[in-house]
N, C-alpha and C positions, 0 to 999 in steps of 0.2 A: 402398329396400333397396340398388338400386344406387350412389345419391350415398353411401351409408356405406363401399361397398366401394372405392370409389374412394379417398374421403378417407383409409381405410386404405391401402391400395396407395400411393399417392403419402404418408405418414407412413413406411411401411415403405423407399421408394427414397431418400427425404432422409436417415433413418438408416443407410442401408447407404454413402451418398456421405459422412457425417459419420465412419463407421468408418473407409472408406480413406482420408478428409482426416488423420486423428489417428495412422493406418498411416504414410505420409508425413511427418507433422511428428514423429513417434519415431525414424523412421529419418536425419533430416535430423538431430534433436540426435545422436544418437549418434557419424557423420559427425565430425560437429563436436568431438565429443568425442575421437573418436579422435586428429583429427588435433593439437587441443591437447596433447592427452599424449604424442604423437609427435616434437614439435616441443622440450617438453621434456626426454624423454627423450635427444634430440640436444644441448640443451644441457650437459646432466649429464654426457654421455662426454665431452664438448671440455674441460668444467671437469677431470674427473677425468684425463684427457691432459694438461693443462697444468699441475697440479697434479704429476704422475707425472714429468714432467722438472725439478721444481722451480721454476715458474712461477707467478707469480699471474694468475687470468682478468680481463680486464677486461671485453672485450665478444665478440659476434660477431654475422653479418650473415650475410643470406641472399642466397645469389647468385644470384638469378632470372632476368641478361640475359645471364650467361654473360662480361657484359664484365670484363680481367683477366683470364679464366679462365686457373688454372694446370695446367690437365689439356687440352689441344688437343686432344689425342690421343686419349681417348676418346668414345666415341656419348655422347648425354645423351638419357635417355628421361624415360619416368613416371615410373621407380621412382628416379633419380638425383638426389640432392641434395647440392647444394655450398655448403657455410658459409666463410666467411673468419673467420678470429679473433684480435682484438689479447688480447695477454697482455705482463707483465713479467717480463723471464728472471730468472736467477738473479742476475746482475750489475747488476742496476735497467733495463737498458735494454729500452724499450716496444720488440715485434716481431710479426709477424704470423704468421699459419699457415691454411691450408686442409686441409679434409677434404670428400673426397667420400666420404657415405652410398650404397652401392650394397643393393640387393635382399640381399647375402649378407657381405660384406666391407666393411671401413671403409679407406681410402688417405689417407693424413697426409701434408703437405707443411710442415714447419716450418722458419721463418726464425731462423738463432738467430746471424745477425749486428744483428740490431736494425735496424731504420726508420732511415733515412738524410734 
């Protein structure tokens, strides 16, 4: 009688460790999910900015070492993220631009003498 309660008991603790395993890997896709769509989302406003001064988007790049940085002057935390991004002005010529994404506001710095 006892080896059967056992056997239950230890079925009962592998199951409750297999719930919070699957607790964890739900919370980890989601994570992941969000930050994909985040990261997106950031694209779509550069495109739609670049588009908005009459620019074609080519590319953009995520400024993770801070090197270049066209903002000295402010902190960079967790919530701050800095894109660089080539675009074609109006005139054909290829030029750059940054934005810093903050927690609440968006700050643009655009080159519209073109890449030298």
């Amino acid at each position: 009688m006892r080896g059967e309660l056992d056997s239950i008991e230890r079925r009962f603790i592998h199951m409750r460790w297999l719930k919070y395993i699957a607790i964890a890997a739900l919370l980890i896709i989601i994570v992941v999910a969000i930050g994909s769509c985040s990261n997106n989302m950031r694209k779509t406003v550069i495109k739609d900015k670049v588009e908005s001064i009459g620019g074609k988007y080519v590319s953009h790049d995520y400024n993770s070492d801070f090197e270049h940085d066209p903002y000295p002057w402010y902190k960079h935390g967790k919530n701050i993220h800095i894109y660089s991004f080539t675009y074609v002005d109006r005139n054909g010529n290829l030029s750059k631009g940054w934005v810093r994404f903050g927690s609440i506001k968006r700050d643009w710095i655009i080159d519209s003498g073109g890449i030298k």
